[in-house]
C-alpha angles and dihedrals in degrees: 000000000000125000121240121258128248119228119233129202114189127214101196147026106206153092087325102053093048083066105049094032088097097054094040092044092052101035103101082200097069133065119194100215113169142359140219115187119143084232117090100199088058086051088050093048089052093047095056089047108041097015079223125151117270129210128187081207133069090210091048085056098047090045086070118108091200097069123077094184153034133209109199115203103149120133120293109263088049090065091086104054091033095052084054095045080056108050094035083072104039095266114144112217141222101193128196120236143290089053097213133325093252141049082230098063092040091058096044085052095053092041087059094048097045079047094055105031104244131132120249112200120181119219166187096038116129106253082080085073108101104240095057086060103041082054079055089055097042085056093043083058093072088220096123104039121246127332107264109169135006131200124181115182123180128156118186140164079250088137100048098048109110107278139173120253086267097056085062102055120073099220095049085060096262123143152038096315099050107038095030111025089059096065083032092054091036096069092033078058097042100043086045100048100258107262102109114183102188141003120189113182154162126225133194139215113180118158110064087206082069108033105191143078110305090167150025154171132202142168123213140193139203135217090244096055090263108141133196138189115203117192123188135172124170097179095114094238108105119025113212089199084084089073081049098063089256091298114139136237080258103045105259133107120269130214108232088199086072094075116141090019096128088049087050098049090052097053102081089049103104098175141031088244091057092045086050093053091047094054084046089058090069100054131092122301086000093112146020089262102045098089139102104253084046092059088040092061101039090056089058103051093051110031112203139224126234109304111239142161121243126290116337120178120186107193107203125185090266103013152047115224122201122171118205142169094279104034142306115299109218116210101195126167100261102023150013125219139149118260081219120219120206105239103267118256091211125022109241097005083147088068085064097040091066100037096047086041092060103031093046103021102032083232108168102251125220100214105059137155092272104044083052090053085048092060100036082056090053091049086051094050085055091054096041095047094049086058106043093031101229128100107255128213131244128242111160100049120136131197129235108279 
């Protein structure tokens, strides 16, 4: 018998959607109902591929009785008030991270939804992608002993992709920190249990044209003497997909010729206001190519691997542990092997599968509020430490459920 769909409202057609639109579009468990954006041609753009009904305004959308769902990808500093137009009328809520830009708002967005009922699940981040769970279900068997060290490595052109003013101001939400720790800090939590204790870092900021964080490194301990260190630079230099075979955060091969592309792209903007039009050109309905049946098409011709994010090395008692887009490569005493992954069908199906699982099924997920509000604290405490130059400690950590 099939399963009944969800349905899905969506805040936002940016950036954001343009990445989960494959997953969304190709999961038969999902329908995309209805849209609020403020940009009428994007309205426009959803209406002709999904003939879904279409809002300028994020309570208008969730005013409507036909939608089960939201999924909330507006900028940064709107989560907040978003997250509350949506429980306040029953809708459960697949946020985008980062959840908010203070421990404040996060915990006035998991009190409304505990209020309302509702499930708050936080992602994308990247311990949704499969073989970091799959790393999860290789500890939890016990077969390598406990979990001992973790590194995660990963160096981008994060800093120099088009972005709007904000996305260049720290306490706006803009940076490395932001808009990169959290999926850094996610699978370190994931991988380590969940429950950090303390995180002492450095940041950089290094290019006065973009005067925010463009790196960072942290170390982080857990309660149960588990201890990370989490290194990002987003300054395009180094590319740590070298050390992925030329496979790309989001699966697919990547041409190593193409180095220096994002600095180059940058070169001919001359004003914020340019910079800002740039990033808008690749959102949704913005171009020939941002619609549905385009991505469609794209993600056929070049089917991907598994999405990651840089080098991650789990050191267990009897094993090292590294996912990668293909699999998990087990470094045991007496062998290595990959621990092999089918290709994914849909990107970021595991997104759904949680999500489905808890609104439907009632499943436990792993990516609540207050996981996301765990992790958001952690991403803080790299920014506050940084600042103050002293490791902090933790007070808002969860473990795994």
């Amino acid at each position: 018998m099939n399963e009944r769909r969800l349905r899905l409202g969506i805040v936002g057609l940016g950036r954001g959607f343009m990445l989960m639109l494959p997953t969304f579009a190709t999961d038969p468990r999902v329908a995309m109902t209805a849209a609020a954006d403020p940009r009428p041609k994007a309205r426009r753009q959803f209406q002709s591929d999904f003939q879904g009904r279409t809002y300028d305004t994020v309570e208008a959308l969730c005013d409507d009785p036909d939608i089960d769902a939201v999924y909330i990808a507006s900028p940064h500093q709107f989560h907040r008030d978003h997250v509350a137009a949506a429980a306040a009328r029953g809708k459960h809520i697949l946020l985008e991270k980062p959840m908010a830009l203070t421990i404040e708002d996060g915990r006035t967005m998991v009190d409304a939804c505990r209020r309302s009922g509702v499930h708050l699940i936080i992602g994308h981040s990247h311990s949704f992608d499969r073989p970091y769970l799959r790393t999860r279900e290789l500890i939890e068997s016990g077969a390598f002993g406990g979990v001992r060290m973790i590194t995660a490595l990963n160096f981008t052109d994060f800093l120099y992709r088009p972005r709007r003013p904000e996305e260049l101001r720290t306490e706006q939400g803009g940076g490395v920190v932001f808009s990169q720790a959290i999926h850094q800090v996610d699978v370190v939590r994931l991988l380590g249990g969940g429950r950090a204790r303390t995180v002492r870092a450095a940041t950089g900021a290094w290019d006065p044209a973009r005067p925010t964080e463009g790196t960072y490194s942290a170390f982080l301990t857990f309660e149960d003497g588990t201890f990370a260190s989490l290194t990002y630079s987003g300054y395009a230099h180094f590319d740590t997909d070298e050390f992925c075979g030329w496979i790309g955060e989001l699966g697919q091969p990547k041409d190593p010729d193409s180095y220096g592309a994002a600095r180059r792209a940058l070169r001919g903007v001359k004003t914020a206001d340019e910079e800002a039009a740039l990033k808008n050109t690749r959102a949704y309905g913005a171009a020939e190519g941002n619609s549905a049946v385009a991505v469609s098409a794209k993600l056929k011709a070049a089917p991907a691997l598994h999405n990651h994010f840089g080098v991650v090395i789990v050191s267990c008692e009897r094993a090292d542990l590294r996912p990668v887009p293909s699999g998990v490569l087990i470094y045991a005493s007496d062998e290595r092997r990959l621990d092999a992954l089918a290709p994914p069908d849909n990107p970021r199906a595991e997104v759904i599968d949680e999500f489905y699982g808890a609104v439907i099924h009632g499943q436990p997920p792993i990516h609540t509020g207050e996981w996301g509000l765990a992790t958001l604290e952690v991403c803080l405490g790299i920014l506050r430490s940084a600042r103050e130059g002293r490791e902090i400690a933790l007070e808002h950590q969860v473990g795994l459920t």
